[in-house]
C-alpha positions in Angstrom: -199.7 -11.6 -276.0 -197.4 -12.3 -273.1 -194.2 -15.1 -273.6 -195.9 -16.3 -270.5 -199.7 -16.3 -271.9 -198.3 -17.7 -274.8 -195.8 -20.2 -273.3 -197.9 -21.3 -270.4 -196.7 -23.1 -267.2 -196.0 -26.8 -269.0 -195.3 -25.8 -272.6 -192.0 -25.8 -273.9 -191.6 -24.9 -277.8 -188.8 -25.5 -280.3 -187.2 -23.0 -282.7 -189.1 -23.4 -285.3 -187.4 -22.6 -288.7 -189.0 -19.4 -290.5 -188.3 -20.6 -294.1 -190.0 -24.2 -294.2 -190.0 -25.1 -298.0 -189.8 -23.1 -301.3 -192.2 -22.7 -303.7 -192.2 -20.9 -307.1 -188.6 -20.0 -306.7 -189.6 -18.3 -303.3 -189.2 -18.9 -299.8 -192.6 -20.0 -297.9 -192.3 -18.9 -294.1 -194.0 -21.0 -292.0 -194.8 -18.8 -289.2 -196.5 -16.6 -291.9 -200.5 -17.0 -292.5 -202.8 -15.1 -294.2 -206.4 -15.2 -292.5 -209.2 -13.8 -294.5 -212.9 -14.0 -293.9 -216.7 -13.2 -295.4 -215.5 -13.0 -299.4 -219.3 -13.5 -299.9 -218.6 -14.7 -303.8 -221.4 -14.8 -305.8 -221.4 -17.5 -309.0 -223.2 -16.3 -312.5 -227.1 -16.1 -312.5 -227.3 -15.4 -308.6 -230.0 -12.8 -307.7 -229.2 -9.9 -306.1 -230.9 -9.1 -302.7 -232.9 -6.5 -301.4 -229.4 -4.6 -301.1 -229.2 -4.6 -304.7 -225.2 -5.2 -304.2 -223.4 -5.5 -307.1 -222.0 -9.3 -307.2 -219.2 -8.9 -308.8 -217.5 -6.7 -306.9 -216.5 -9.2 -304.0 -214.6 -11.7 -306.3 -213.1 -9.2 -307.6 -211.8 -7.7 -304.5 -211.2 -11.6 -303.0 -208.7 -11.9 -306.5 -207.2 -8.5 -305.7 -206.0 -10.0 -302.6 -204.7 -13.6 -303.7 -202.9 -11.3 -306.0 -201.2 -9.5 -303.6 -200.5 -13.0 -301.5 -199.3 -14.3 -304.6 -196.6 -11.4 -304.8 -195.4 -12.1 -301.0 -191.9 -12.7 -300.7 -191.7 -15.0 -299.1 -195.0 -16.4 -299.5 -197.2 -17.4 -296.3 -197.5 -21.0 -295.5 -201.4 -20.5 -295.0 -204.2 -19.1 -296.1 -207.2 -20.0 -294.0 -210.5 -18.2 -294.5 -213.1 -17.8 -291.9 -216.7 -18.7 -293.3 -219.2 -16.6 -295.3 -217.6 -17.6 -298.5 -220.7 -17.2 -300.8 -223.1 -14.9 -301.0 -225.9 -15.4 -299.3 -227.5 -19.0 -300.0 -224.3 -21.1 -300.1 -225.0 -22.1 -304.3 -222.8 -24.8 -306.2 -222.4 -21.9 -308.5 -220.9 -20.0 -305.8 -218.2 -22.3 -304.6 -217.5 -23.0 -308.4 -216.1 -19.4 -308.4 -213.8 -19.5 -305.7 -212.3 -23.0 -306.6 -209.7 -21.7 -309.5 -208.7 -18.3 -307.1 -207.9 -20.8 -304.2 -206.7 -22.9 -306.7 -204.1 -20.2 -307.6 -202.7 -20.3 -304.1 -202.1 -23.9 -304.2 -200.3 -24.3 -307.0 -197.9 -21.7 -305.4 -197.2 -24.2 -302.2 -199.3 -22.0 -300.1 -201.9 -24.3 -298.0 -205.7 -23.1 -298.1 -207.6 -23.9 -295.6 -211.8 -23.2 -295.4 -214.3 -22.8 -292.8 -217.8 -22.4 -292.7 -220.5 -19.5 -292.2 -223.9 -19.2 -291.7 -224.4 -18.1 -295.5 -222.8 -21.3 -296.3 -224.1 -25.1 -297.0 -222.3 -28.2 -296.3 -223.1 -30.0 -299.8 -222.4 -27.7 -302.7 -219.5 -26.6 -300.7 -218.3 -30.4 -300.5 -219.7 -30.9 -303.9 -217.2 -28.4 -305.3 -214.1 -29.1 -302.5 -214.8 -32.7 -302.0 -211.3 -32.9 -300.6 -212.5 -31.6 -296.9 -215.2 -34.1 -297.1 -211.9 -36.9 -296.5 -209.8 -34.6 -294.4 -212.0 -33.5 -292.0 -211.2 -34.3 -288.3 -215.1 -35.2 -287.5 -217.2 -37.0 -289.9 -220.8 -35.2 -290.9 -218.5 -31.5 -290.2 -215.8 -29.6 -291.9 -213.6 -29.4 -289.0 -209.4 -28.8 -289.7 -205.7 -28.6 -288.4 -203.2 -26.5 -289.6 -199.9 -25.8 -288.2 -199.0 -22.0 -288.0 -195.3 -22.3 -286.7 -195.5 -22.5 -283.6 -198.7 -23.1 -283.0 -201.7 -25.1 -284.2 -205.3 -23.5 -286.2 -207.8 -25.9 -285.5 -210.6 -24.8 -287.5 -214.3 -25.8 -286.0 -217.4 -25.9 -287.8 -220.4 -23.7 -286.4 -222.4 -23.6 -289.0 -226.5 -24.0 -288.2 -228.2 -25.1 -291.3 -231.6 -24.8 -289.9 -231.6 -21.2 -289.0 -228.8 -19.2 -291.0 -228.2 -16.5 -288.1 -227.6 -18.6 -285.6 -224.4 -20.8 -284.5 -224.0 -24.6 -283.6 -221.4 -26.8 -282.7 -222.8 -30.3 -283.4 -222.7 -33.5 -280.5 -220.1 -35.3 -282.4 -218.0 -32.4 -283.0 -218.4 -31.6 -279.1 -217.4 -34.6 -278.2 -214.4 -34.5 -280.3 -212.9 -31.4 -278.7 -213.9 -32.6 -274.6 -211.8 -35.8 -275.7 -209.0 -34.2 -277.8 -208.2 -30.5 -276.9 -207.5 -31.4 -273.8 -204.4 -33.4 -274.5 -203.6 -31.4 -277.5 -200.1 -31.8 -277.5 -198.9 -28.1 -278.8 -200.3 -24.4 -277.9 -203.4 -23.5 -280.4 -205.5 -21.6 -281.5 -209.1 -21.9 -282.0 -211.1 -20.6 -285.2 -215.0 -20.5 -286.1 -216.9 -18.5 -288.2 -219.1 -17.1 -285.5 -217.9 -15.1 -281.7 -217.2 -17.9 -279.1 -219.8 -15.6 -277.2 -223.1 -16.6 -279.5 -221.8 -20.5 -279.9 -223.8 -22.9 -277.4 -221.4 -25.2 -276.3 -222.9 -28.0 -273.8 -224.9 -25.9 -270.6 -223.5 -22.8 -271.7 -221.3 -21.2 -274.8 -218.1 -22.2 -276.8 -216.5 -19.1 -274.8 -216.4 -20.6 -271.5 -214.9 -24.0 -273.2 -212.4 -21.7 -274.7 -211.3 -20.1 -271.8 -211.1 -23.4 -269.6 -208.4 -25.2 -272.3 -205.0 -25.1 -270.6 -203.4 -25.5 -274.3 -205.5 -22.8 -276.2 -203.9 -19.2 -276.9 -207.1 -17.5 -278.3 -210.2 -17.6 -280.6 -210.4 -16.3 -283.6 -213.8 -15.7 -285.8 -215.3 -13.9 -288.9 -219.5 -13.1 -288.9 -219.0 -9.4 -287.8 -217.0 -8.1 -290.9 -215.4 -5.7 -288.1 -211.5 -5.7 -286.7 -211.9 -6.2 -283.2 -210.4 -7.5 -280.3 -212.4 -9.3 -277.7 -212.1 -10.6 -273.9 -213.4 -13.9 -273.2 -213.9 -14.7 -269.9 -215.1 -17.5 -267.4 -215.6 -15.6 -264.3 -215.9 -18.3 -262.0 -212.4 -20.1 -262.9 -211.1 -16.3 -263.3 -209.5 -16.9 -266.6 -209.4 -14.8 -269.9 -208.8 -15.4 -273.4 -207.9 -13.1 -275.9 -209.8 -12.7 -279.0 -210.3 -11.2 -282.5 -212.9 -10.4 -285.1 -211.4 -10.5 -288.8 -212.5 -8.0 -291.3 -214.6 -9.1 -294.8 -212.2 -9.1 -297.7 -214.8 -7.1 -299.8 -218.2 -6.7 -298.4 -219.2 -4.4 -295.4 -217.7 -3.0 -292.5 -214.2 -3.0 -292.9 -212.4 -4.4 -295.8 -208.9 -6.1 -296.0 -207.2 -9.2 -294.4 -204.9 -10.2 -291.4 -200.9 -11.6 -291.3 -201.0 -13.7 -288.6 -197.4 -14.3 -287.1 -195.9 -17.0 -284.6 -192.8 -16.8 -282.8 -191.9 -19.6 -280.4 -192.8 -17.1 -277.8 -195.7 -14.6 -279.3 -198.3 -14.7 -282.0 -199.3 -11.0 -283.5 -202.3 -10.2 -286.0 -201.9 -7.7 -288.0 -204.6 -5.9 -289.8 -204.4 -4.8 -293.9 -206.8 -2.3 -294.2 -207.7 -1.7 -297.9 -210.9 -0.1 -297.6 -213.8 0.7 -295.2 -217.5 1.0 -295.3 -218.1 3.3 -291.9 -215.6 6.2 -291.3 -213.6 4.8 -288.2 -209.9 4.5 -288.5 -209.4 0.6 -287.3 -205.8 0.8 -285.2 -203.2 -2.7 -285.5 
């Protein structure tokens, strides 16, 4: 990302200093983040599927990492994962898992931040995080701001309750972002659990929104379990957006998490591989 994609034509940013706070006898850097996505924890007495996968396995690899985070130095201000956090059928047992891991991380100073997926459901995860039922930025969805440095993360909810596949992006929580992104008064960053591409988003997708926001630097999603980078385009303004697709931290595809970095002038992802379920080498 250019200083002048970045920067834009109106946007002036402040040094922002690396080492915000401390924590744990550690520095925290606040231009460090740690974005994960698609743990899929399963809680005790959850059925396997027709995949016959064993459920353990992904808490165990979504610890393995929180242990690594955990032994940063210093430690990132963030960790914000991208939907998909249960297994398949968004159970209270589920989220009760994943409460004391996260928990780990915030007794450490190190903000967590959740979204939504499509395997996920809106009251046994609120039922077990009741915090982002108060915090949330639109009432009735788990929508979020986070500062990365630099930069904001605002987190939006896309998760379609009716039909677990698909994507939605609720009236209310439209008509947040046509009233407020617009005058967003920093550069940001958008986040969903699904591609902007397959969100509907008033008379055509959340992609085109994306693109058209003077103030937004990129989208960022989970969904695919692949690390990609993406194009988003609105061919009739002429305007792109870049884009990227995290990997899961212990299901499919590829396996492992991102370091997300800001600079007054730059943001750069950065790709931890730590395993992979299809032989392709993923480049940073």
């Amino acid at each position: 990302m250019t200083r002048r994609d970045f920067i834009g034509a109106a946007i002036a940013v402040g040094e922002v200093s690396s080492f915000g706070a401390w924590a744990a006898g550690r520095k925290i850097d606040s231009n460090l983040s740690v974005f994960l996505s698609d743990p899929h924890v399963a809680g005790e007495g959850t059925a396997p599927d027709r995949f016959e996968v064993d459920i353990h396995v992904m808490r165990n690899r979504l610890e393995a990492v929180v242990a690594e985070i955990l032994a940063m130095n210093p430690l990132p201000a963030n960790v914000v994962v991208f939907g998909d956090l249960c297994y398949l059928r968004g159970e209270v047992a589920d989220y009760l898992k994943l409460v004391p891991i996260f928990d780990r991380l915030e007794q450490k100073g190190v903000r967590v931040a959740l979204g939504l997926g499509n395997h996920d459901r809106r009251e046994p995860f609120l039922a077990a995080f009741p915090a982002c039922r108060t915090s949330t930025l639109v009432e009735g969805d788990v929508v979020s701001c986070l500062s990365l440095g630099s930069a904001d993360l605002i987190m939006l909810d896309t998760l379609d309750e009716s039909n677990s596949g698909n994507a939605h992006i609720s009236p209310g929580q439209e008509k947040w972002m046509r009233e407020k992104l617009p005058a967003w008064g920093r550069p940001f960053f958008l986040g969903g659990h699904h591609r902007a591409g397959d969100v509907p988003f008033g008379k055509w997708t959340l992609e085109q929104f994306v693109v058209g926001q003077d103030k937004c630097r990129g989208y960022i999603h989970g969904h695919w379990h692949f690390w990609q980078e993406w194009t988003l385009a609105d061919f009739w303004a002429g305007c792109t957006k870049r884009s990227i697709s995290l990997p899961s931290t212990g299901f499919w595809g590829d396996i492992g998490y991102v370091l997300f970095r800001t600079t007054p002038t730059s943001a750069t992802a950065t790709l931890v591989q730590k395993d992979f379920y299809f032989p392709r080498h993923q480049p940073d």
